[in-house]
N, C-alpha and C positions, 0 to 999 in steps of 0.2 A: 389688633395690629398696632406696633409704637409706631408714635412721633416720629422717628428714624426710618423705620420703613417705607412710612408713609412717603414720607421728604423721596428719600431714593426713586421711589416708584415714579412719582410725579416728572422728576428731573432725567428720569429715562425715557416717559412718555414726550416728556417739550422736546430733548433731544432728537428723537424719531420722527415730530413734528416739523423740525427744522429742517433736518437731512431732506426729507421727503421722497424715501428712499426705500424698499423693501429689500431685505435679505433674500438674495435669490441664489448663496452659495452656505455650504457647508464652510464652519470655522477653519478646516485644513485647507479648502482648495482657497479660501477667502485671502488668507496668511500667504499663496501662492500667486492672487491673481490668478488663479485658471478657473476656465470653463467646469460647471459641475451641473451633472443630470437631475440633482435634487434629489437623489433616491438616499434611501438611511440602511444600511451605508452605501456612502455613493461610488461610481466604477472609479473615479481618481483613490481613493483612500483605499479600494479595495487592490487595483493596482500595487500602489507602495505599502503594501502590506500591513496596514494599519485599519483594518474595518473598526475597531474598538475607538478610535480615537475622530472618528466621526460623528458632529455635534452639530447642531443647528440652536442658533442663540435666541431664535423666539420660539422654539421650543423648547429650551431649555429653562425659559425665564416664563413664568406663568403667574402674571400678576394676583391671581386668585390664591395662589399656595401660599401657604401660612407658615412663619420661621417652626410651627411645631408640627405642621405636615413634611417640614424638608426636613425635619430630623429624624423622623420617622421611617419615610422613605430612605435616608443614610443607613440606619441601623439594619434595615432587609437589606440591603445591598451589601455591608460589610458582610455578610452570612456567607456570600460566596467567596472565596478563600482567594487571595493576591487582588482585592482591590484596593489596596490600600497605597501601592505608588503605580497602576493601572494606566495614571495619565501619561507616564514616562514611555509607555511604550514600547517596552521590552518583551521583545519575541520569546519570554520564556515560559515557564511551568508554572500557571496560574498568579501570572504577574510577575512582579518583584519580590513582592513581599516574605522574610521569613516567617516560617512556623513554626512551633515545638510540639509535642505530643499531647497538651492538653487539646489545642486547635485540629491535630489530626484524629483523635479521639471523636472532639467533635461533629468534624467532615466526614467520618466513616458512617455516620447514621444517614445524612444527608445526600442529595444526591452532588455529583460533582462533575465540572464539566471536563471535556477530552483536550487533551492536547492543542494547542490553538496555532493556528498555517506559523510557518516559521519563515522570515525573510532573514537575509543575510544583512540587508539594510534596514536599519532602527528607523525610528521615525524620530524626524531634523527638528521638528518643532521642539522637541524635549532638548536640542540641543542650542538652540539658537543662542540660549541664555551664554551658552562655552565659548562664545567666539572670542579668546585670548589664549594667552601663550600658555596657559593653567589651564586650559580646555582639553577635551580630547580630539580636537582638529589637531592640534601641536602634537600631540600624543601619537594618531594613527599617522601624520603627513612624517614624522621619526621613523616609525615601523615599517610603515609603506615604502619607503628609503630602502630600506633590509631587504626587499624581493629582488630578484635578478628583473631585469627589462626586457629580455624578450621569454614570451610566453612558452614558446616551444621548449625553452628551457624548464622552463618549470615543469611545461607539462610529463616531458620525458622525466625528471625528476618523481614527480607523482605516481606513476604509472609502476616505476621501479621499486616503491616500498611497497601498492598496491599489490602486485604481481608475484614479489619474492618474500615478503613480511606479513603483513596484512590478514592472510586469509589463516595462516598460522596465531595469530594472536588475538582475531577479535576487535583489531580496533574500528573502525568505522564501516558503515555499507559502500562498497567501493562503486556502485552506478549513483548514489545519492553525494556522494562526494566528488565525484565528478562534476554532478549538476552544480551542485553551489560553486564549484570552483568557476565552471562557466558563466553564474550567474554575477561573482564577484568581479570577474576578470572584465567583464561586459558591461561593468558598471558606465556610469557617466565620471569625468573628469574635470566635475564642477566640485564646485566649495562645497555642498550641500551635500555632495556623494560621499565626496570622500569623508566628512563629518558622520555621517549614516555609517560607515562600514562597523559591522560586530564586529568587534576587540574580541569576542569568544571562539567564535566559528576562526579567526586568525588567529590566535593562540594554534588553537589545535593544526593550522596548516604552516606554521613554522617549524614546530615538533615534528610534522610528517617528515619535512624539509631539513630538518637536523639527523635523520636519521638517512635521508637518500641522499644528501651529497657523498655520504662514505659508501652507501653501496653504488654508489655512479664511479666510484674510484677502480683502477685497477685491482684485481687477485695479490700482485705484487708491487705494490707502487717506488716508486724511487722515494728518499726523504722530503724532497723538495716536495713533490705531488702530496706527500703525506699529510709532512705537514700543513700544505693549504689547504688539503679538506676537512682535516679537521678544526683548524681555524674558522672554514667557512658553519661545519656543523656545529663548533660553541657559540657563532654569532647567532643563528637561526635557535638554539637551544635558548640562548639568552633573551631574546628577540618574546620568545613562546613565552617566557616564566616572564618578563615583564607586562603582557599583555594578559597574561592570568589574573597579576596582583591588581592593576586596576582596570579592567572590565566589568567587573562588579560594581562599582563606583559610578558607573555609566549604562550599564545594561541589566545586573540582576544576573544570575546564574543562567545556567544552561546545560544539557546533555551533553554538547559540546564541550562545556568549559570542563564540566568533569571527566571528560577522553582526554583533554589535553592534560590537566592535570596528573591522569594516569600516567598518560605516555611519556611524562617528566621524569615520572618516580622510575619507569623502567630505564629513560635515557640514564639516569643515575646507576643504577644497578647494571648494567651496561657497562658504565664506567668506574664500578667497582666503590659508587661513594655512599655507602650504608647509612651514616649515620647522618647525611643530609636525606634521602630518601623517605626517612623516617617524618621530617618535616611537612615537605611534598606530599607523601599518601594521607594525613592527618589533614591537609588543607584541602585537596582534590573530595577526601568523606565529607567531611563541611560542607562543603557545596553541594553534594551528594542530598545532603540532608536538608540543606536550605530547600532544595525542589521535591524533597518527601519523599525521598525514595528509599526512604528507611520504613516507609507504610509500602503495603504491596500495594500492585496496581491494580488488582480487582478490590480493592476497598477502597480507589480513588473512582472506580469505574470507568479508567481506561480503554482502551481497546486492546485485545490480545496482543496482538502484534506488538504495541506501545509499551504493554505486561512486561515482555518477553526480555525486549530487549534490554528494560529498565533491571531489570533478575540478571542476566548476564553482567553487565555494566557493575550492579552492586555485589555480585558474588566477586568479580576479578579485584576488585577493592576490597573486598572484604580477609580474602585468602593474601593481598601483598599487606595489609594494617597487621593482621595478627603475625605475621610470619618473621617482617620486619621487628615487630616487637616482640617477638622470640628470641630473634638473632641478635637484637643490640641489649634485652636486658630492660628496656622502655615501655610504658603504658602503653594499652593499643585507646585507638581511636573508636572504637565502636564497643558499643555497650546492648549487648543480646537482649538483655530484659528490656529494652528501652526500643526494640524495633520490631515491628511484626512485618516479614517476607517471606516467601516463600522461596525454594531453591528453584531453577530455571528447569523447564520441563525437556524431555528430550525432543525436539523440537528446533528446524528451522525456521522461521518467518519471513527473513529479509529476502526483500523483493516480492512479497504478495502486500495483496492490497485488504483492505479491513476484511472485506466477505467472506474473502479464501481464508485468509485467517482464522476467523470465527469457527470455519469448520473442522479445521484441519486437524488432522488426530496423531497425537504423540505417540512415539513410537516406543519400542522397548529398546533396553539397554543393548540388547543382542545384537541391535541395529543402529550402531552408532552415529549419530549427528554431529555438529562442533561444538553444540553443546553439550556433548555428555560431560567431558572434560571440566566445565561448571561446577556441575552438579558430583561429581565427585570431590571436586575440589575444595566443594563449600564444604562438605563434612570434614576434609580431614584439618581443614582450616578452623572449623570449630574443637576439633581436639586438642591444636594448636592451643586454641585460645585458653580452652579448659587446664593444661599443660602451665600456661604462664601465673593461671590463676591460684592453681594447688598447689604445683611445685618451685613456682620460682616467684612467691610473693615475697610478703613483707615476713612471715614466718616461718622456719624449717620444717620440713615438708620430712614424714618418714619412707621410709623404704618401701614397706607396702604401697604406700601411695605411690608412687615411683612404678614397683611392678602393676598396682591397676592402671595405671596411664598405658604402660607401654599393651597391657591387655588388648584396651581401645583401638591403640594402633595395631598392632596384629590382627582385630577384627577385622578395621577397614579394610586393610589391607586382603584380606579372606575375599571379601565381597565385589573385591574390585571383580569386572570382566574379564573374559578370557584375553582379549588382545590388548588390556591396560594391569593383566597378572603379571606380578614380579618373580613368583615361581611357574613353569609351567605356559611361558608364555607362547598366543599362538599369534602369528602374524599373516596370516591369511588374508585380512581384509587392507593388508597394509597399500594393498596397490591400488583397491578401487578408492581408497581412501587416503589423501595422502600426506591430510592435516593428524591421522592417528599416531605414526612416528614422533613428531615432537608434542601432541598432547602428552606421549605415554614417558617419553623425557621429562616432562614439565612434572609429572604426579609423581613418578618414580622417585626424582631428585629431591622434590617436596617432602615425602615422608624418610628419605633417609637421613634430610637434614632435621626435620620434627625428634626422628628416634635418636638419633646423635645427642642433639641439645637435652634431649630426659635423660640420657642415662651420663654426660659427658663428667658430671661432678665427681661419680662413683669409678672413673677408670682408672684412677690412680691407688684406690683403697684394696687392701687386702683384708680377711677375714681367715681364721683357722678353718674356720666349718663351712670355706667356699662361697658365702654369701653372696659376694656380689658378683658371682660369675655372669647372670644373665647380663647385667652392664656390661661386663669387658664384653663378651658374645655378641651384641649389641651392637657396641660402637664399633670392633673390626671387621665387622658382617657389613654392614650397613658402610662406614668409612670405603672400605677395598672395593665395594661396589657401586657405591657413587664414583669412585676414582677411575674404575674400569668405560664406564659411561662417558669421565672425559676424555678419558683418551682416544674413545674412539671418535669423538666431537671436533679434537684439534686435529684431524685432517680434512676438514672443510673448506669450503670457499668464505668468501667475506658474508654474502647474506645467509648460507648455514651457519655461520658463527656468532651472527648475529640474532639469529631467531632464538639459540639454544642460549646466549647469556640476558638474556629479555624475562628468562623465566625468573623465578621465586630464588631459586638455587644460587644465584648467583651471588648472591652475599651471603656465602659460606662454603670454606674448599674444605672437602674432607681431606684433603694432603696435606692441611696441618695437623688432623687428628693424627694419622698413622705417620706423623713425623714424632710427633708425641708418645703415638708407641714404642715406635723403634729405638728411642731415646729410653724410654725405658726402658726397654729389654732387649739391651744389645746384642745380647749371647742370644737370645732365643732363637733355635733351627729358621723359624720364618722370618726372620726379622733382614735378613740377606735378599727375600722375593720382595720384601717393601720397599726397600732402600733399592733395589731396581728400577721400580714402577717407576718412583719420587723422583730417583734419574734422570725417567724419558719424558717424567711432567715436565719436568723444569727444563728439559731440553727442547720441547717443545714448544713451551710458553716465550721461552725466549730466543724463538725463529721467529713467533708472531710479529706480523712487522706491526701491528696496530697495538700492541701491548702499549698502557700506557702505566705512569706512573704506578698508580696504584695495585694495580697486576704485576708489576717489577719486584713491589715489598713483598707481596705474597712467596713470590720466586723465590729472595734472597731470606724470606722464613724458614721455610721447607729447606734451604739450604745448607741453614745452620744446623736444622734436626740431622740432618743427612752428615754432616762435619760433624757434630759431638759424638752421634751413635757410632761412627768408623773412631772416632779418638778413644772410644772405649774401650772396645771388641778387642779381645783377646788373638786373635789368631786373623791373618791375613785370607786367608784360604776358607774361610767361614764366612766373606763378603764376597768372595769371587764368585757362589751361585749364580747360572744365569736363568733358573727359575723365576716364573712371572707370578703377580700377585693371584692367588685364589683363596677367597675365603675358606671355602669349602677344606681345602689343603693348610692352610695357616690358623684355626682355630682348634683344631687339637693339640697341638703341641704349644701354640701361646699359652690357651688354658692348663696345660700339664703342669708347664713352666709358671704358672700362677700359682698351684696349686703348692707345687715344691718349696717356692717361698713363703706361701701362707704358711707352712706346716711350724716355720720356724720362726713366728709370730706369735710373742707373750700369752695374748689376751684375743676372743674375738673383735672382730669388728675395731682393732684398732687400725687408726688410719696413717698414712704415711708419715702426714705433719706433724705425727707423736710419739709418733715409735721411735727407739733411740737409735741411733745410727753410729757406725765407728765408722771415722772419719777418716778419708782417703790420704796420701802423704799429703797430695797437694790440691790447693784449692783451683777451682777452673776458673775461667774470666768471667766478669759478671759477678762473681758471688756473692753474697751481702749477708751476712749473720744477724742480721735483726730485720729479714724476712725470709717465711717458709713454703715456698711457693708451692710446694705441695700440699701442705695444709689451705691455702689462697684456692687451689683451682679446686678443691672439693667444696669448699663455699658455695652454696647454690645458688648467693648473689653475683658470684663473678662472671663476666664476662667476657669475651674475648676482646682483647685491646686491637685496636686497629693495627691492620697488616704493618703500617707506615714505622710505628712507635716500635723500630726495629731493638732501641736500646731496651726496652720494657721485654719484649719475647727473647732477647741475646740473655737478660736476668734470668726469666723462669725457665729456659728451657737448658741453662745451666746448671742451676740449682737442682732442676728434676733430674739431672743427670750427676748431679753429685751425690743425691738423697737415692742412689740406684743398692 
């Protein structure tokens, strides 16, 4: 033993001499002044949900241990995974601490513990150090501002996304979210409480709250009404995202934090803001991963139930990362080799308790759960990804490759269930089930956006020898019948309209594909039933009273294609059709009309951007002769410029109409 130790020991033992005093409490209730039973852990700590952080200081201090005994006993201890900021107290997933994949490698041999109680209040001793204006007491007494004052308010608030959203999308267990909310609401109104509150579990109940002030709004609201509630939903949205960024900083992840993160990235998409989304789902994975949920939960040795849920959670993140970076042309977040999960079983859990879980036996696809919708969605979400990886990296991707993607996706698609088939569909169980409706929106819309984005490069190309027929066949297959699905969506109420732009789909409108077509081929026999549809979208979109900004550029896109293709057309009486879109009826005669032009096309496989073209008297607005936007959109890098950057689509969709 040194000199130093020695000294220490001594000057602790006179100390206790003097006092003349024994420790008759635990360090937590000691720090409080309160009464404690002396049990390890004792009922004070077990109360405020802190059993971990229940320490007793003359057993903690054992004059006999040796500075090379206590290093020792450190190094067994570090083995178990998040003790490493443990003393902070954070309700979360094996601590604070992060991990990587060497460490989870590690853990999957060893055994690992479950889940540990989760309170809505931290424990204060980790905060006492904060009490300043840089603390998170200034932080939560900000946000805690943000809540309306009477509870009944909120409650009926809650109750309205639980009831009409909620059970459509998966986001929380709507009796367990109750309970915390009760548990938060019933807090104390002391310095200490309000310091304790999770910044996580509050994240997540602003974002409920930004999404039910608008469905607590009228069907029809007046402007005035409008506008306040959606002021009041950016405040609670903004409220949510700043209690995301630093909770971690204070608490350490959580389940929580990564719901609320999600339901950012949909409140975005919701609002039509793609390419912040993109941000969002990347931050909300992170966290994901900080708490291991990129390892499945039987190699954590979870409990089923804990399994399940953590599978559902990581598949809905997984399907909006890759989809997201589909759609903008962006890295995805998640790296496949680098995670081992499994897909969510078909199987309910929420609301049994560990035993019933244990036994409970998954059912077949026949018999759908709310989780099937997962477990489909995680495969075609992996196609997705496969999609971004082959055909739209850093290298040009061939054609074949091209037709085996879309392979893939026609498989899936084969595979799906009878009541989530895109041909043949049967709707039988739509009534005992009433989440199937908009899962089977949610997958449908998903793979027609997937097939779109594969083949979108190739719809402008001609070939003599037909080549790229399956593309065109493709996109106005797939295009006419996503569009068909919205139209039937915009005669809903505020919370159906809410549920169906929540999904994946919504950051990307097939009504500028087939504005693109008709642009191109103004004569073509079907090109009158598109310019229809495009009509009654837009005249739809723009009754929507809650249309905001962003949904307005898309409007006035589609608008444009709808103005150049009638500036074209030869004859008045060839747009007066009041035929409506059918795929089915509009892809033989588009393809004829393909076909007629290829014929009179030099060379195969040449593409628009190069083939010579004689030029029409006059040039359209927009035009720019030192760019070919038709050569631009067959670029497998390009992608589509935001609805907003109206002067950028007013270019290309000029040009593509000049290059006719």
């Amino acid at each position: 033993m040194t000199g130093d130790r020695q000294i220490s020991l001594a000057l602790e033992r006179a100390y206790a001499r003097r006092r003349g005093r024994k420790t008759t409490s635990c360090s937590q209730c000691h720090s409080r002044k309160q009464r404690c039973n002396r049990e390890l852990p004792c009922s004070r700590c077990i109360q405020r949900g802190v059993p971990q952080l229940c320490r007793w200081p003359d057993r903690e201090r054992n004059p006999g241990t040796s500075q090379e005994g206590a290093a020792a006993t450190a190094d067994s201890q570090g083995t178990e995974l998040g003790q490493l900021y443990i003393a902070r107290g954070a309700p979360s997933f094996f601590g604070n601490s992060y991990f990587g994949h060497q460490v989870a490698a590690r853990m999957i041999h060893e055994s690992a513990p479950d889940l540990p109680p989760i309170s809505l209040l931290s424990s204060k001793d980790s905060l006492q150090s904060f009490r300043n204006d840089s603390g998170p007491f200034s932080q939560v007494w900000d946000l805690l501002g943000l809540l309306p004052r009477n509870k009944v308010t909120v409650d009926r608030l809650i109750e309205r996304f639980l009831t009409e959203v909620n059970w459509a999308l998966d986001v929380v267990h709507a009796e367990t979210f109750r309970g915390q909310f009760a548990e938060f609401w019933g807090r104390k109104f002391g310095f200490d409480e309000i310091a304790g509150v999770d910044l996580r579990w509050l994240a997540l109940l602003f974002i409920i709250l930004a999404f039910s002030v608008l469905l607590d709004s009228p069907t029809t609201p007046s402007p005035e009404k409008r506008k306040e509630s959606e002021e009041a939903s950016l405040r609670f949205y903004w409220a949510a995202r700043r209690a995301i960024v630093i909770s971690p900083s204070f608490h350490g992840e959580s389940l929580d934090l990564v719901r609320a993160g999600l339901m950012v990235t949909r409140y975005l998409l919701y609002t039509r803001q793609i390419a912040e989304s993109w941000l969002t789902i990347s931050f909300a994975m992170r966290m994901a991963q900080a708490q291991g949920m990129h390892i499945d939960g039987e190699k954590w040795g979870l409990s089923r139930r804990a399994t399940e849920a953590r599978r559902r959670l990581w598949s809905n993140l997984y399907l909006l990362d890759k989809t997201i970076a589909l759609a903008l042309g962006r890295p995805y977040a998640i790296s496949d080799h680098m995670c081992l999960i499994k897909a969510p079983d078909n199987i309910w859990l929420d609301g049994l308790t560990d035993e019933q879980s244990s036994v409970a036996t998954a059912k077949p696809l026949s018999d759908p759960t709310p989780s099937a919708v997962t477990i489909l969605g995680n495969g075609l979400a992996k196609i997705a990804g496969e999609i971004q990886d082959r055909c739209f990296g850093l290298y040009p991707a061939s054609y074949e490759l091209v037709v085996e993607m879309d392979e893939k996706l026609v498989a899936w698609k084969k595979q799906l269930p009878p009541y989530f088939a895109l041909d043949d569909l049967d709707m039988v169980l739509d009534e005992s089930h009433a989440f199937l409706p908009w899962h089977r929106l949610y997958l449908h819309s998903a793979f027609h956006f997937a097939r779109i984005t594969l083949h979108r490069p190739y719809l402008l190309r001609e070939s003599i020898t037909n080549r790229f027929s399956l593309s065109h066949e493709a996109c106005i297959s797939s295009a006419s019948s996503d569009l068909k699905i919205r139209l039937r969506s915009l005669n809903y109420g505020t919370a159906e309209n809410m549920r169906w732009t929540l999904g994946t789909h919504n950051m990307f409108n097939s009504a500028l594909i087939l504005g693109i077509i008709a642009v191109r081929r103004p004569h073509a026999p079907q090109t009158a039933a598109i310019l229809n549809d495009l009509e009654e979208y837009c005249e739809r979109l723009r009754k929507d009273v809650w249309l905001n900004e962003f949904g307005l550029a898309e409007v006035k896109v589609v608008e444009l294609c709808i103005a150049r293709t009638k500036g074209f057309a030869r004859t008045t009486d060839q747009l007066g059709d009041d035929s409506q879109l059918n795929p089915d009826d509009i892809l033989p005669g588009f393809l004829s009309h393909e076909r007629d032009r290829s014929s009179m096309n030099p060379a195969d496989g040449m593409s628009l951007g190069s083939a010579a073209f004689d030029a029409p008297p006059s040039q359209p607005p927009g035009y720019s002769p030192d760019m070919m936007w038709p050569a631009v959109w067959e670029d497998q890098n390009f992608a589509f410029p935001q609805a907003a950057d109206l002067e950028t689509w007013e270019q290309m969709i000029s040009e593509i109409a000049y290059h006719n």
